[in-house]
C-alpha beads as a LAMMPS data file, in Angstrom:
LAMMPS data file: protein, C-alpha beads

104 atoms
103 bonds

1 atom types
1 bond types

-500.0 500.0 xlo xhi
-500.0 500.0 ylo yhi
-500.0 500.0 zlo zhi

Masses

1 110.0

Atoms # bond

1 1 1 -42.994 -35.518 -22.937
2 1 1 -39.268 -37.157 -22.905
3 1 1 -38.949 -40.274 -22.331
4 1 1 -36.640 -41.368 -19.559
5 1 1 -33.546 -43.877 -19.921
6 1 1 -33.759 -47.260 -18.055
7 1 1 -31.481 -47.195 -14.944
8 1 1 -29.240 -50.296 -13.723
9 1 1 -31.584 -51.816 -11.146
10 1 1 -34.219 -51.580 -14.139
11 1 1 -31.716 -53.311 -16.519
12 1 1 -30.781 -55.397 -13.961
13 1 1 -34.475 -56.263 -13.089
14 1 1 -35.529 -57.094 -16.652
15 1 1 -32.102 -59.140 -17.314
16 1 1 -32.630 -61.388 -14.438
17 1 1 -36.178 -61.984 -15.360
18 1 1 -35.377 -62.680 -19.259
19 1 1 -32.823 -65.349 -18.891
20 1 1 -34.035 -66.624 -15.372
21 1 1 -31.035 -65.850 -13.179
22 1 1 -30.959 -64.085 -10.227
23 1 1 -30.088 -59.883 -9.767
24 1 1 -26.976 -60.720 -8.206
25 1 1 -25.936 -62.602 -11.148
26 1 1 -27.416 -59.849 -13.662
27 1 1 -25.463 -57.310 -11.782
28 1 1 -22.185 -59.309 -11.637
29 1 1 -22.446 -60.077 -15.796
30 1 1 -23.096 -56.108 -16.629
31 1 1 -20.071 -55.738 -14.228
32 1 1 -17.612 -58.140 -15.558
33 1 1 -19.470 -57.041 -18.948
34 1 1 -18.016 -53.552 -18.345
35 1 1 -14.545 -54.211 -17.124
36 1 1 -13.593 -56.741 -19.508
37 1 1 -14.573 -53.959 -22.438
38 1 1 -11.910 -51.096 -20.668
39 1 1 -9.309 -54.062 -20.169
40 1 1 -9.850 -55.077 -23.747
41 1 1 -9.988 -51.642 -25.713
42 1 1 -6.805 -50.506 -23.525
43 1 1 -5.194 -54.016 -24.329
44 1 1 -5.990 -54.484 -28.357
45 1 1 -7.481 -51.090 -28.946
46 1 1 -10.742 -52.563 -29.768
47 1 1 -14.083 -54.343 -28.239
48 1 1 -16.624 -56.139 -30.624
49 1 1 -20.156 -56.691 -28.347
50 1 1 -21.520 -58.752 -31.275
51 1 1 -24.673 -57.695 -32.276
52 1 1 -24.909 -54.040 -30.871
53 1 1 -21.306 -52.881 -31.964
54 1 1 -17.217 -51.993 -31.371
55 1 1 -15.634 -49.721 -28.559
56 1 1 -12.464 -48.563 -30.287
57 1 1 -9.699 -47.062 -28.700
58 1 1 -8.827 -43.787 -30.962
59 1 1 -6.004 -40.994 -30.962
60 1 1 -6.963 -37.601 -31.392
61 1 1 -5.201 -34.767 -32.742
62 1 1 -4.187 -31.358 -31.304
63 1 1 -6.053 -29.100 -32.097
64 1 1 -7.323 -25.175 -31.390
65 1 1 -10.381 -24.183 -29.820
66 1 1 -12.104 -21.485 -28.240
67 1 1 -13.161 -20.423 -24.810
68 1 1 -16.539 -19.837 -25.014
69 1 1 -16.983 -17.351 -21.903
70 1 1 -14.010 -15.006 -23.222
71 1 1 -13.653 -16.438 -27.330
72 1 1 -9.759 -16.384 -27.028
73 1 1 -8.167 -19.274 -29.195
74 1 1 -6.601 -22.009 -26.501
75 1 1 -4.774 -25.003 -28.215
76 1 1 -6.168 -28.284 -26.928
77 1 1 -3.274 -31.157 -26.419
78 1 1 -3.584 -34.540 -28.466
79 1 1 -5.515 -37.375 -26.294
80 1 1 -5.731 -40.804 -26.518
81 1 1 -10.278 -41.832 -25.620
82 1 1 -12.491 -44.087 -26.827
83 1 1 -15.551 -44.257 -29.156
84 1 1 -17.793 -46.695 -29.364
85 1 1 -19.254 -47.350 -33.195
86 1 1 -22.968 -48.696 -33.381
87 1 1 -23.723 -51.856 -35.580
88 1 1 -25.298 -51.329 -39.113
89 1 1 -27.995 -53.978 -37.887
90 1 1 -28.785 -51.956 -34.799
91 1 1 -28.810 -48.427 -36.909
92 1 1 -31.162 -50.044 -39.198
93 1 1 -33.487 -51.235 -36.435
94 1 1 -33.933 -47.980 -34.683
95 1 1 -33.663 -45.688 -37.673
96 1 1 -35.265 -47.976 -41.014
97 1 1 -36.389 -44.613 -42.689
98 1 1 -33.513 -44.200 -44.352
99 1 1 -33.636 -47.748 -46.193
100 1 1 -37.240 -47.361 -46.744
101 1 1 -36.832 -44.183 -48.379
102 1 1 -33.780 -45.358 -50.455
103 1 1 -36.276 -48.294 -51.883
104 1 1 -38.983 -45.798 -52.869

Bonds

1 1 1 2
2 1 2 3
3 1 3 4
4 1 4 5
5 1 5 6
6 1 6 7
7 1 7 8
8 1 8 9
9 1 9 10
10 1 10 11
11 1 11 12
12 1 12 13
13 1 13 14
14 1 14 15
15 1 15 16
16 1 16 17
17 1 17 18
18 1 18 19
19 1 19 20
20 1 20 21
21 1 21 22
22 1 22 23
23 1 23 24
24 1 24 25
25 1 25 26
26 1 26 27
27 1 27 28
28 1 28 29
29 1 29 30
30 1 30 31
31 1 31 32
32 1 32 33
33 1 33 34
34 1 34 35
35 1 35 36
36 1 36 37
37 1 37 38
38 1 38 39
39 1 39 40
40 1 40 41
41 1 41 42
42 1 42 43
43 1 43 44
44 1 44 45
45 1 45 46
46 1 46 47
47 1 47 48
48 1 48 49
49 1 49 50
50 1 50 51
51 1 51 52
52 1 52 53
53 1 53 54
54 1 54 55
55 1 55 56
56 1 56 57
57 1 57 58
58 1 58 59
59 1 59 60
60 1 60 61
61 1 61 62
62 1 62 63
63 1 63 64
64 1 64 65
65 1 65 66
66 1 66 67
67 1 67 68
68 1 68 69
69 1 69 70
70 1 70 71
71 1 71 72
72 1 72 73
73 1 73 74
74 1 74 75
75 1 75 76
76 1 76 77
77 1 77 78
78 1 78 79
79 1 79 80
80 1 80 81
81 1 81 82
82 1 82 83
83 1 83 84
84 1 84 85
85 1 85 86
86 1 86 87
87 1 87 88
88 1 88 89
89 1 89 90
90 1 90 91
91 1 91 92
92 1 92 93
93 1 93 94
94 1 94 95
95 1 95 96
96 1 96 97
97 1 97 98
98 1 98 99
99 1 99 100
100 1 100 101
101 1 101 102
102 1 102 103
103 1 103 104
């Protein structure tokens, strides 16, 4: 059975209920949250939510690929997007097998 993601009321929900404010206020701090991460990355290239990790604004190349329906070679242009890079601390709390088993 797969387990299904939280949504934003949910979020929302538990927020307001962990630090005692009210929905409206949970929904305007994801909000603000969220803009001031695009304005920021666009801005300085780069994000830091401390604790859970960086969005980073990153060039990529040109490159070819293929069309998968018809497999003829179609040159994708450069882009400019974002990435966003997950904190050793939080990798290590979701995934410890890999420093367990690197101890043994």
């Amino acid at each position: 059975m797969a387990a299904t993601t939280m949504t934003k009321t949910q979020l929302v929900a538990l927020m307001a209920e962990k630090i005692e404010i009210t929905k409206k206020q949970a929904v305007l701090f994801l909000e603000t949250l969220a803009e001031l991460a695009v304005k920021e990355t666009k801005k300085n290239e780069v994000f830091v939510v401390p604790g859970l990790g960086r969005l980073k604004k990153v060039q990529r190349k040109a490159r070819t690929g293929r069309n998968p329906q018809t497999g003829e070679a179609i040159k994708i242009k450069a882009k400019t997007t974002a990435k966003f890079y997950i904190a050793k601390s939080v990798k290590d709390a979701i995934a410890p097998a890999k420093a367990a088993a690197a101890k043994k």
